[in-house]
mmJSON file of the N, C-alpha and C atoms, coordinates in Angstrom:
{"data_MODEL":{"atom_site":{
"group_PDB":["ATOM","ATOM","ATOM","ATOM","ATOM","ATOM","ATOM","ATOM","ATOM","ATOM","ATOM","ATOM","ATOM","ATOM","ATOM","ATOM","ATOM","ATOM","ATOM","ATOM","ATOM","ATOM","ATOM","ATOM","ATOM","ATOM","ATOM","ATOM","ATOM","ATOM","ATOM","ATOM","ATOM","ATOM","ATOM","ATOM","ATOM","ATOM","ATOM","ATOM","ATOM","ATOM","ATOM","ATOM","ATOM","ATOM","ATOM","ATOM","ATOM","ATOM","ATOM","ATOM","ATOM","ATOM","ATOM","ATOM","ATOM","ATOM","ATOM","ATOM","ATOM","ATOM","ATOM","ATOM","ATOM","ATOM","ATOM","ATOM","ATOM","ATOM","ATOM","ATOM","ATOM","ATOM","ATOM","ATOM","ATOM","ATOM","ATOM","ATOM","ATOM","ATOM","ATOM","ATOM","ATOM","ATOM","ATOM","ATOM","ATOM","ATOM","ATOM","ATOM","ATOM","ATOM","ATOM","ATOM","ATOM","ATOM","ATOM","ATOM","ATOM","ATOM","ATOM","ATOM","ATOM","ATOM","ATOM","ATOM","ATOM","ATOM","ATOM","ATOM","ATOM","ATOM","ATOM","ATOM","ATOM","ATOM","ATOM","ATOM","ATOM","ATOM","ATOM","ATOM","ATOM","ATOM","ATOM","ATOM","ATOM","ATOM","ATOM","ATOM","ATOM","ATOM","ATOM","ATOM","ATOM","ATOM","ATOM","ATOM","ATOM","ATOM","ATOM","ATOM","ATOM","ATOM","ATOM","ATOM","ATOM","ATOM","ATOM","ATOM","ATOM","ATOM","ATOM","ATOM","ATOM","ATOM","ATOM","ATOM","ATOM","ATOM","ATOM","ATOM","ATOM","ATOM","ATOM","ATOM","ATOM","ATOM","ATOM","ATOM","ATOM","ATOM","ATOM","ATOM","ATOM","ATOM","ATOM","ATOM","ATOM","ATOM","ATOM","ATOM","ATOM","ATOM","ATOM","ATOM","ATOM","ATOM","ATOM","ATOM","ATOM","ATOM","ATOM","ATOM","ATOM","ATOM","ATOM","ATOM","ATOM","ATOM","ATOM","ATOM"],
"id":[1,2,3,4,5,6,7,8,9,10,11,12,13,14,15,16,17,18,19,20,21,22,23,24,25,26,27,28,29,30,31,32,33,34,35,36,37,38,39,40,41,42,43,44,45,46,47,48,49,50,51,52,53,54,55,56,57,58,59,60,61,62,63,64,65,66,67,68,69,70,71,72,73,74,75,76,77,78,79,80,81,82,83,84,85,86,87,88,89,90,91,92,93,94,95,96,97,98,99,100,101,102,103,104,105,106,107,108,109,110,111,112,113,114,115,116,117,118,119,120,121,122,123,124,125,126,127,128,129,130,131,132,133,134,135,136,137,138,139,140,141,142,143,144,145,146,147,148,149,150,151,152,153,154,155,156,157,158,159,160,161,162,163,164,165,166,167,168,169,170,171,172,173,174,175,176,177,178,179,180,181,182,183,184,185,186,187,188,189,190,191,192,193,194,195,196,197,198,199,200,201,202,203,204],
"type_symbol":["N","C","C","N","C","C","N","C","C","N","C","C","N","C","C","N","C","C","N","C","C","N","C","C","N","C","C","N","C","C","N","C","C","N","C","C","N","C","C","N","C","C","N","C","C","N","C","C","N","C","C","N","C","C","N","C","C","N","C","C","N","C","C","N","C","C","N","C","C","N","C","C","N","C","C","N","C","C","N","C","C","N","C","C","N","C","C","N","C","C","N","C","C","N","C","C","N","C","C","N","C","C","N","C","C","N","C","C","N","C","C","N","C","C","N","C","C","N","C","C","N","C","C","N","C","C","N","C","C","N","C","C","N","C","C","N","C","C","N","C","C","N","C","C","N","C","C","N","C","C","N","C","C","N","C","C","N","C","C","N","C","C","N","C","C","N","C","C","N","C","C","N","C","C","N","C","C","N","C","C","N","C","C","N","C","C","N","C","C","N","C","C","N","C","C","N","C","C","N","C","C","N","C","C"],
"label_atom_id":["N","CA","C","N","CA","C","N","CA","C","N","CA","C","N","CA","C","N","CA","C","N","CA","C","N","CA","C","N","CA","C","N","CA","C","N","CA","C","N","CA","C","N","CA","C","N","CA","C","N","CA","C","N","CA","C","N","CA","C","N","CA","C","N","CA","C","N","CA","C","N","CA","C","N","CA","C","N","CA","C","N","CA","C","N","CA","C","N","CA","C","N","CA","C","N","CA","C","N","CA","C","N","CA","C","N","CA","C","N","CA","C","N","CA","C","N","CA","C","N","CA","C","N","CA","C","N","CA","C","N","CA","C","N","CA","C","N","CA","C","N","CA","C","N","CA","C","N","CA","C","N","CA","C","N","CA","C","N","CA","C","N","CA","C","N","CA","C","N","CA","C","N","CA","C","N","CA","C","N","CA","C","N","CA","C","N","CA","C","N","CA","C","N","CA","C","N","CA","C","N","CA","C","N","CA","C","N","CA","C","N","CA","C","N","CA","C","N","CA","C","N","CA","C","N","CA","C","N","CA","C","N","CA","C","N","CA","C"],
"label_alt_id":[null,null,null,null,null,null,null,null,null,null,null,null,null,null,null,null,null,null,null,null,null,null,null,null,null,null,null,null,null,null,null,null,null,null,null,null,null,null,null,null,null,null,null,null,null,null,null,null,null,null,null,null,null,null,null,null,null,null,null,null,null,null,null,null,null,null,null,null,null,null,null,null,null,null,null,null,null,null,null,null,null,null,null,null,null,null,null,null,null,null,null,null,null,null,null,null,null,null,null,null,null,null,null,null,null,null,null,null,null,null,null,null,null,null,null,null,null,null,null,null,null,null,null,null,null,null,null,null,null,null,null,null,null,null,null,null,null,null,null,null,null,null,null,null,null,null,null,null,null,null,null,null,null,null,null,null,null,null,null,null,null,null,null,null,null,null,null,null,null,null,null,null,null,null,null,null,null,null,null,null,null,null,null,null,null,null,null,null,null,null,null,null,null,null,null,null,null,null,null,null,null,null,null,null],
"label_comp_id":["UNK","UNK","UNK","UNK","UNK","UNK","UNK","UNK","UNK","UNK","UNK","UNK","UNK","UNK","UNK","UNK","UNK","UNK","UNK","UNK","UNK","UNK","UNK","UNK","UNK","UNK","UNK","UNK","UNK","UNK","UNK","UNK","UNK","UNK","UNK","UNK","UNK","UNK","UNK","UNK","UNK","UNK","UNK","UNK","UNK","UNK","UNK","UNK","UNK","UNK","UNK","UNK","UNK","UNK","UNK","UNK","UNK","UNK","UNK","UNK","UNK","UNK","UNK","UNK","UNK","UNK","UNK","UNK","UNK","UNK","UNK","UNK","UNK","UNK","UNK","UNK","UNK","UNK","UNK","UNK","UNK","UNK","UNK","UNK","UNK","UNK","UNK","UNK","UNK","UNK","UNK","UNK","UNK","UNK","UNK","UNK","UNK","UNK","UNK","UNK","UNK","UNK","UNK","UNK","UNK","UNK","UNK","UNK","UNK","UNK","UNK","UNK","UNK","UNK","UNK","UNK","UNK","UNK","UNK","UNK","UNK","UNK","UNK","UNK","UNK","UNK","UNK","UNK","UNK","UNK","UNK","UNK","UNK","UNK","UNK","UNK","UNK","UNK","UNK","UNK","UNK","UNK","UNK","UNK","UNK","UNK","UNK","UNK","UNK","UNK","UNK","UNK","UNK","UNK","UNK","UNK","UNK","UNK","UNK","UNK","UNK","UNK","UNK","UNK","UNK","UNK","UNK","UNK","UNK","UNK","UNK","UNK","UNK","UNK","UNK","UNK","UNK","UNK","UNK","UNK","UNK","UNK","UNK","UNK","UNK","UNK","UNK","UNK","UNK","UNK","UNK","UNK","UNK","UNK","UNK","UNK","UNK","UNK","UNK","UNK","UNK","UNK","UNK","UNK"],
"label_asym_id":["A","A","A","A","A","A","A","A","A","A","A","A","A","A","A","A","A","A","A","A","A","A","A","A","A","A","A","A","A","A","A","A","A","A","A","A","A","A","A","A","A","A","A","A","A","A","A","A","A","A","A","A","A","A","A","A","A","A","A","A","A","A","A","A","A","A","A","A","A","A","A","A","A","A","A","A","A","A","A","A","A","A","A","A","A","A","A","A","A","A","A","A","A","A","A","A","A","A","A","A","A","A","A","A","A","A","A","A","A","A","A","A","A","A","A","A","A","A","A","A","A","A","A","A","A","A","A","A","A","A","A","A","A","A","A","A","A","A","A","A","A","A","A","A","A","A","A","A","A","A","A","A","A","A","A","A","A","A","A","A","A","A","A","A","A","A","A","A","A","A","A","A","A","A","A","A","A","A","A","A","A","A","A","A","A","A","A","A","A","A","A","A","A","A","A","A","A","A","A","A","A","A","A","A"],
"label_entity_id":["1","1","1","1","1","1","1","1","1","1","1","1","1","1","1","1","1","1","1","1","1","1","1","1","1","1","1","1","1","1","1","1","1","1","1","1","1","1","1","1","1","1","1","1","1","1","1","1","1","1","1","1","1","1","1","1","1","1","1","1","1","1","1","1","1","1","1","1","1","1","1","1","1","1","1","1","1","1","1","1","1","1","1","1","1","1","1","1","1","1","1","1","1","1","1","1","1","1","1","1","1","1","1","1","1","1","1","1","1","1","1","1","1","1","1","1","1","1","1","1","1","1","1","1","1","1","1","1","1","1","1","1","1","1","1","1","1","1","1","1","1","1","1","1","1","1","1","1","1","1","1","1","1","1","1","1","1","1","1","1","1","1","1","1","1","1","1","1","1","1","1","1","1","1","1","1","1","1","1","1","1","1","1","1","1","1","1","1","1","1","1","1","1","1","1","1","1","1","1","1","1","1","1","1"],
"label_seq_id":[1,1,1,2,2,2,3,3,3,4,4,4,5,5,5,6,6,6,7,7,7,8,8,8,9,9,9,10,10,10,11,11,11,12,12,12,13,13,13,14,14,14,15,15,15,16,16,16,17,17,17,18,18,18,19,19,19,20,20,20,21,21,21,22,22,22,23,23,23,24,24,24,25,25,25,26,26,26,27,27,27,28,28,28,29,29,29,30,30,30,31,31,31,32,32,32,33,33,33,34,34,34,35,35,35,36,36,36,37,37,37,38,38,38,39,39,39,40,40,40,41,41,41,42,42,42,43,43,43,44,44,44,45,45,45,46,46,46,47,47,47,48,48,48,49,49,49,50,50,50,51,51,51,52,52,52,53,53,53,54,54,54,55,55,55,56,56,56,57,57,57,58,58,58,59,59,59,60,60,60,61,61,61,62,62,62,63,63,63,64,64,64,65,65,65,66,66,66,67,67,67,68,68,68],
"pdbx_PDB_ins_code":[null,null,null,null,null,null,null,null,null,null,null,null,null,null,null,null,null,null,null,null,null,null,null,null,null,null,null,null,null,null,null,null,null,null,null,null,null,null,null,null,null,null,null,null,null,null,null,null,null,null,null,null,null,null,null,null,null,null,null,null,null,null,null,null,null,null,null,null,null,null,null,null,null,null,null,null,null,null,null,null,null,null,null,null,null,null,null,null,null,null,null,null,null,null,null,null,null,null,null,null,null,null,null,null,null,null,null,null,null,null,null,null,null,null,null,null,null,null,null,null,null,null,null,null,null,null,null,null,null,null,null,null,null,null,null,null,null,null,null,null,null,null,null,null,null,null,null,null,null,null,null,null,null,null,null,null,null,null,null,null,null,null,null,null,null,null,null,null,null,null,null,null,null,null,null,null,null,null,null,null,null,null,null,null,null,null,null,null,null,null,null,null,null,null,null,null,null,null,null,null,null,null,null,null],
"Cartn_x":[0.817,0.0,0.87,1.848,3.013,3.486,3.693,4.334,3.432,2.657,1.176,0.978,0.936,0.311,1.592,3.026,3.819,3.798,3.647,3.525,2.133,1.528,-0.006,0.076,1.124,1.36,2.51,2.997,3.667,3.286,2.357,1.502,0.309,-0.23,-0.783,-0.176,0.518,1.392,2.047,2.684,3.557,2.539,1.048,0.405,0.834,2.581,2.536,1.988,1.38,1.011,1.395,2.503,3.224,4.789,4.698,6.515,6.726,6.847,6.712,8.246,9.609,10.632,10.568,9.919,9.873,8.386,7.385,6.761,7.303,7.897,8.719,9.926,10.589,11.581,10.341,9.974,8.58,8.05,7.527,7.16,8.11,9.448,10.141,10.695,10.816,11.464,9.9,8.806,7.944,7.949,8.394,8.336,10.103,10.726,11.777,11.793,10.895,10.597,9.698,8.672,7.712,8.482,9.677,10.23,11.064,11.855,12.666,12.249,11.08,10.061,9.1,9.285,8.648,9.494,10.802,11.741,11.963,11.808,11.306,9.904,9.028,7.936,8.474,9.095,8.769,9.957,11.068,12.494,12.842,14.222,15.134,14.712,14.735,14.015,15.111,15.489,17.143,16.753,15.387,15.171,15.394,14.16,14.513,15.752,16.481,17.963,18.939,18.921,19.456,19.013,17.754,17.537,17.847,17.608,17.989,19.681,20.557,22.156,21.931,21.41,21.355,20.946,20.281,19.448,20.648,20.782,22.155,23.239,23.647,24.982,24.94,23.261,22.877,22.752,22.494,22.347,20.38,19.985,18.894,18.115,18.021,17.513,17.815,19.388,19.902,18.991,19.653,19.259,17.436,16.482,15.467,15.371,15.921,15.484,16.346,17.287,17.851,16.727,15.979,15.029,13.576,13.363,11.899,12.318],
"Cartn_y":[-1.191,0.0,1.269,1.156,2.591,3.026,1.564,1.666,2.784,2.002,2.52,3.755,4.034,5.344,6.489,6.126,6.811,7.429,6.221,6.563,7.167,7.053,7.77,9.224,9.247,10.471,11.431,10.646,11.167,11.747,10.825,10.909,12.807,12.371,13.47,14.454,14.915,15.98,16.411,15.464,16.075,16.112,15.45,15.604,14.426,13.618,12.782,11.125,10.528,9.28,8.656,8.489,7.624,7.252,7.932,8.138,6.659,5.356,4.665,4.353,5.167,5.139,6.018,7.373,8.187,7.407,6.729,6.074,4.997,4.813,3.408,4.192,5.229,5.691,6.053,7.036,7.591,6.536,5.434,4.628,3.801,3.602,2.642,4.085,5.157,6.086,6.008,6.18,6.248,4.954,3.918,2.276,2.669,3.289,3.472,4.128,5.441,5.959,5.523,4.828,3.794,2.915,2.308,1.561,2.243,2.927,4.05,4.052,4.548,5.133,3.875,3.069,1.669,0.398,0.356,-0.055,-1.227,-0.49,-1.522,-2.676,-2.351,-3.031,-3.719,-3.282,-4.387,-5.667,-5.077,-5.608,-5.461,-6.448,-5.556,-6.563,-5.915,-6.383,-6.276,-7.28,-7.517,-6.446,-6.713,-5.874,-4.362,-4.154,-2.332,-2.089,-3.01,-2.467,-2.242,-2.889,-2.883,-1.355,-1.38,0.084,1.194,1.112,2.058,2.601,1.742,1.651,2.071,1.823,2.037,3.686,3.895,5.398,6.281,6.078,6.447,6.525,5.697,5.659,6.584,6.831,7.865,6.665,5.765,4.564,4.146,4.256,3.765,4.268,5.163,5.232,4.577,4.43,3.935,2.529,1.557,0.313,0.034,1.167,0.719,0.997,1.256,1.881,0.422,-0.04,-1.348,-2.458,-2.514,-3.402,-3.358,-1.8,-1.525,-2.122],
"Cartn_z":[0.0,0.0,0.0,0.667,0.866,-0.355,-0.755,-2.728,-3.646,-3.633,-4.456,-4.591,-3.106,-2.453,-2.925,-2.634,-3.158,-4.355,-5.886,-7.033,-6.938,-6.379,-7.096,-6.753,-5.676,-5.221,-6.227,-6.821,-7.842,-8.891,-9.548,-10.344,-10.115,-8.993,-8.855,-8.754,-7.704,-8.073,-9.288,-10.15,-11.202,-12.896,-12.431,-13.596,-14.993,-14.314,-15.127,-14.836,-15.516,-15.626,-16.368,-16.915,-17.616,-17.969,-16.678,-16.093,-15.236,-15.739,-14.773,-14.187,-14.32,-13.597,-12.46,-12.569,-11.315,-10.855,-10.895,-10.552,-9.375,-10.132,-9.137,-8.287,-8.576,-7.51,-5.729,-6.839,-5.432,-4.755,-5.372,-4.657,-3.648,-4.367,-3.773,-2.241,-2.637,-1.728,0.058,-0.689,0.376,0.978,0.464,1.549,2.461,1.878,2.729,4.01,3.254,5.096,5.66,5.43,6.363,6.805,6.608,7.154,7.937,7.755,8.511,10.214,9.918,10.784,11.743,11.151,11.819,11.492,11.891,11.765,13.104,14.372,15.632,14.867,14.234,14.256,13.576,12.479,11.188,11.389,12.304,12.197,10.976,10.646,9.341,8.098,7.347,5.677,4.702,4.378,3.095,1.932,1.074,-0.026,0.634,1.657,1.654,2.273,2.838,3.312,1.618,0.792,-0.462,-1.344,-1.068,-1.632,-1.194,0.598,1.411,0.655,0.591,0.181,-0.812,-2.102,-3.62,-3.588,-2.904,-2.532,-1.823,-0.995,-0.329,-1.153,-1.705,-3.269,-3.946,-4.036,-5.613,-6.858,-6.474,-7.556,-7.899,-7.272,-7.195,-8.233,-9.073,-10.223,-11.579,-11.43,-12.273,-12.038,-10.883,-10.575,-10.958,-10.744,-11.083,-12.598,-13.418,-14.745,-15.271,-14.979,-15.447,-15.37,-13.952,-13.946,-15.106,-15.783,-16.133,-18.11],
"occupancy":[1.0,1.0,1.0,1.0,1.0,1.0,1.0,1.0,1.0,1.0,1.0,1.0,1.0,1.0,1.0,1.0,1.0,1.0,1.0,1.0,1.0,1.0,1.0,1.0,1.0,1.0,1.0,1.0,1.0,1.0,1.0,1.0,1.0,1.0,1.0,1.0,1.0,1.0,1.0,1.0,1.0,1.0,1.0,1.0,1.0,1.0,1.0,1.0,1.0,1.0,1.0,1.0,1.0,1.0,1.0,1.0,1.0,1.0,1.0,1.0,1.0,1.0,1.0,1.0,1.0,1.0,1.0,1.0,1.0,1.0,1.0,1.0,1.0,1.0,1.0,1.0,1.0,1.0,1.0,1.0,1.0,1.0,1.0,1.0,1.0,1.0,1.0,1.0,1.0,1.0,1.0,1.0,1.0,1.0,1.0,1.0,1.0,1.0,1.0,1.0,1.0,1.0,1.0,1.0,1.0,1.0,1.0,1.0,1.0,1.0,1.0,1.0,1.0,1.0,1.0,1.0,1.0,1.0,1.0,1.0,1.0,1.0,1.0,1.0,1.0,1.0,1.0,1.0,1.0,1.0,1.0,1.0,1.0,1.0,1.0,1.0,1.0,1.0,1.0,1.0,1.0,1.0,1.0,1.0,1.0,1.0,1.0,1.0,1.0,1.0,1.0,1.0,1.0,1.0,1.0,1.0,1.0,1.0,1.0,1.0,1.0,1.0,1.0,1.0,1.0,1.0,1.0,1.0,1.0,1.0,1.0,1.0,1.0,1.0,1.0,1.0,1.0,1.0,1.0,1.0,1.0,1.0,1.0,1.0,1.0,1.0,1.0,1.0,1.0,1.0,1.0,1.0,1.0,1.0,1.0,1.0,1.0,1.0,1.0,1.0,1.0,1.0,1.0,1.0],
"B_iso_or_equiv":[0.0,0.0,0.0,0.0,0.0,0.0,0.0,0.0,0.0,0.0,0.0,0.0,0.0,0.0,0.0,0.0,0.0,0.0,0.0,0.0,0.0,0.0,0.0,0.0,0.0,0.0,0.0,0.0,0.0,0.0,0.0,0.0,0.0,0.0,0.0,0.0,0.0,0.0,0.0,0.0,0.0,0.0,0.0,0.0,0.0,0.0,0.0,0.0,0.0,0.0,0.0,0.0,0.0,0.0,0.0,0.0,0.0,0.0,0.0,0.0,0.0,0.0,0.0,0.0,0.0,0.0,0.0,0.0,0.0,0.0,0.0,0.0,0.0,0.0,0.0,0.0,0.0,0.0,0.0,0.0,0.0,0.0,0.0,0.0,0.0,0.0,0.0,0.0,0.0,0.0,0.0,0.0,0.0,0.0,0.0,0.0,0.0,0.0,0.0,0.0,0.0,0.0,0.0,0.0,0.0,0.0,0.0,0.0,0.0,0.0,0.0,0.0,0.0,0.0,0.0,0.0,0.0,0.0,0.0,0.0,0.0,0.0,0.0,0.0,0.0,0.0,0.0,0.0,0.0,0.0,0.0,0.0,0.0,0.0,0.0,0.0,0.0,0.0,0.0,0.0,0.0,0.0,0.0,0.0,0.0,0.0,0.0,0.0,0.0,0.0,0.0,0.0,0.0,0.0,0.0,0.0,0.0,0.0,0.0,0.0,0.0,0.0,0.0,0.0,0.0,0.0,0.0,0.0,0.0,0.0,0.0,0.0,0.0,0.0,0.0,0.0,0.0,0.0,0.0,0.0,0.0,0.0,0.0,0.0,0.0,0.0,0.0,0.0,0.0,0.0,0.0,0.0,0.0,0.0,0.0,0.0,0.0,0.0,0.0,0.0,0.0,0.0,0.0,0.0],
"pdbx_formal_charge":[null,null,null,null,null,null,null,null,null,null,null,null,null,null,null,null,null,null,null,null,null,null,null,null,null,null,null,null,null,null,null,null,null,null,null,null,null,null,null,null,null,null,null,null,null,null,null,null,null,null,null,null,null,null,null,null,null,null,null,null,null,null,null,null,null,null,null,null,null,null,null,null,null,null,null,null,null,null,null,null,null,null,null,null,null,null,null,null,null,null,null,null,null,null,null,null,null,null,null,null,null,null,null,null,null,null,null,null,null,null,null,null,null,null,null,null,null,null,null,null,null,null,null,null,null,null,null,null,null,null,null,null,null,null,null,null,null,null,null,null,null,null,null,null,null,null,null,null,null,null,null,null,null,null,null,null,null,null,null,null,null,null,null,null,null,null,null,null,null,null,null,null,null,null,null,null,null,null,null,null,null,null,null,null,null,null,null,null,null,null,null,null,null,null,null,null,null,null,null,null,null,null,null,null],
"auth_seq_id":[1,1,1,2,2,2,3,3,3,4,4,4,5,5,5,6,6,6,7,7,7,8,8,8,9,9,9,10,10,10,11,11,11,12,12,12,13,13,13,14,14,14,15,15,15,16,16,16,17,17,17,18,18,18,19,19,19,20,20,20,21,21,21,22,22,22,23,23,23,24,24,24,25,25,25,26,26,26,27,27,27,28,28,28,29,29,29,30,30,30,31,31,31,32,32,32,33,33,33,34,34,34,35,35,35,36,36,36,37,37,37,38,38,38,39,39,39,40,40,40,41,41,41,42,42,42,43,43,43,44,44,44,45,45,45,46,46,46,47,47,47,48,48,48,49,49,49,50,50,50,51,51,51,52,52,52,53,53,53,54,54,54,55,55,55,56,56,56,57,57,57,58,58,58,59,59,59,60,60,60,61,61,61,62,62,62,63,63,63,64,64,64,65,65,65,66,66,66,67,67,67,68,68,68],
"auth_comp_id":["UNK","UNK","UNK","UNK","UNK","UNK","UNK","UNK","UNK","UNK","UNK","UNK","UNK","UNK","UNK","UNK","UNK","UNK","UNK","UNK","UNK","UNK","UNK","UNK","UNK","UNK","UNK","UNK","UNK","UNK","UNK","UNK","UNK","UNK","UNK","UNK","UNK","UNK","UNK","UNK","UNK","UNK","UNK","UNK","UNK","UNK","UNK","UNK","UNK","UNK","UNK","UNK","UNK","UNK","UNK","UNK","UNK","UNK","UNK","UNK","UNK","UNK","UNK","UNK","UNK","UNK","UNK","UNK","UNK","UNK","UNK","UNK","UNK","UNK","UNK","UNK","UNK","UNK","UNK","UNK","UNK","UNK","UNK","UNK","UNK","UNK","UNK","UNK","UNK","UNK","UNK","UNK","UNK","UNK","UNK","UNK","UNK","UNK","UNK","UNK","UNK","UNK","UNK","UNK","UNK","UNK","UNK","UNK","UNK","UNK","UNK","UNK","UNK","UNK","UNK","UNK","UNK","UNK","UNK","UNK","UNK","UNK","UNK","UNK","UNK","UNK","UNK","UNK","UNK","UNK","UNK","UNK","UNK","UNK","UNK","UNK","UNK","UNK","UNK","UNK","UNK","UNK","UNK","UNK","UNK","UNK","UNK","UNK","UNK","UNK","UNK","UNK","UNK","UNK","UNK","UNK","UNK","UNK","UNK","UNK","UNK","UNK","UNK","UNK","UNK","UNK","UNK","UNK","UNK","UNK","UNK","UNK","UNK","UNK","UNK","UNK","UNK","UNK","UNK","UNK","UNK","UNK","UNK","UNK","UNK","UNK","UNK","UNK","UNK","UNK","UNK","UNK","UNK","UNK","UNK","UNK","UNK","UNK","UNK","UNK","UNK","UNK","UNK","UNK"],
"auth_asym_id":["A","A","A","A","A","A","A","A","A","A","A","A","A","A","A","A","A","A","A","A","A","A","A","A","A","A","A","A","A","A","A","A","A","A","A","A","A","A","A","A","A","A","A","A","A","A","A","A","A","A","A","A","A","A","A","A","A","A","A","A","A","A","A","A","A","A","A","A","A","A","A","A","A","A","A","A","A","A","A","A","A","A","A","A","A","A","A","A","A","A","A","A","A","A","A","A","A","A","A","A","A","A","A","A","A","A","A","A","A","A","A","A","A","A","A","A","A","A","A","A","A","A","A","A","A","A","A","A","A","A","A","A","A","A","A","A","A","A","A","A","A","A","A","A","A","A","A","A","A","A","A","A","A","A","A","A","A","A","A","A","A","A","A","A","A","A","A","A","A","A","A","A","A","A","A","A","A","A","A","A","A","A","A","A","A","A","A","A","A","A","A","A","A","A","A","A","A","A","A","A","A","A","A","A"],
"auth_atom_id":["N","CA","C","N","CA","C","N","CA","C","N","CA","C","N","CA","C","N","CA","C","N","CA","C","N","CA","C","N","CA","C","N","CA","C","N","CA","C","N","CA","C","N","CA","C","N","CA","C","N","CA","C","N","CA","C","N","CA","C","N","CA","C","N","CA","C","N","CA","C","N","CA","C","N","CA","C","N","CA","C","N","CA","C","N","CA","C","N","CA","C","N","CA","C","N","CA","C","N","CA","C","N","CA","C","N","CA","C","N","CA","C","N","CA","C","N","CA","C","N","CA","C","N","CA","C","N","CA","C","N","CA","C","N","CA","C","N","CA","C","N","CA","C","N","CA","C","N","CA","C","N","CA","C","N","CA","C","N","CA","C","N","CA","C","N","CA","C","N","CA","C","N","CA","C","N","CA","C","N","CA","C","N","CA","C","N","CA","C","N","CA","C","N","CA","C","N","CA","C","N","CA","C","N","CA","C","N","CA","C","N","CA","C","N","CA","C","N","CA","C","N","CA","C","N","CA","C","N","CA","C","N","CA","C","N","CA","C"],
"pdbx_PDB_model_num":[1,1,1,1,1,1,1,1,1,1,1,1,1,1,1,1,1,1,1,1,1,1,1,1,1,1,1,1,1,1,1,1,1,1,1,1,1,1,1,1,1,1,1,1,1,1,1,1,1,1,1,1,1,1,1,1,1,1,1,1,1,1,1,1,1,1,1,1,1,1,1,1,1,1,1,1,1,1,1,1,1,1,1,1,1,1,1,1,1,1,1,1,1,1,1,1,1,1,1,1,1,1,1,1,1,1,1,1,1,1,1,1,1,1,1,1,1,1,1,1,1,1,1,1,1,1,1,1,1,1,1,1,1,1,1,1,1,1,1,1,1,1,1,1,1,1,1,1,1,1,1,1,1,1,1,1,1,1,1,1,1,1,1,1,1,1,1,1,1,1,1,1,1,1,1,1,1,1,1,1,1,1,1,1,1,1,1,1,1,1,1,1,1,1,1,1,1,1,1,1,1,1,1,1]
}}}
């Protein structure tokens, strides 16, 4: 749902809907700080720790635009 909610939030704000790389950054960036932020609850998660790093690098756009 955080995912989702991110890109749709993208979407709305920037008026584009068919950007699906900043689609997927926004989204993947808003599950980071839900996790950030509820990090005791969730305990530690391998995928968002990998993005967290890729994001942090300055890689993470690259890395998702390789995947799309």
């Amino acid at each position: 749902m955080i995912y989702l909610a991110g890109w749709a939030s993208y979407c709305i704000e920037n008026n584009d809907y068919k950007n699906e790389l900043q689609g997927n950054i926004r989204g993947i960036e808003s599950v980071i700080a839900f996790y950030n932020a509820n990090k005791k609850t969730t305990g530690k998660i391998k995928t968002i720790e990998r993005y967290k790093k890729l994001k942090k690098k300055g890689k993470l756009e690259k890395h998702l635009q390789s995947k799309l």
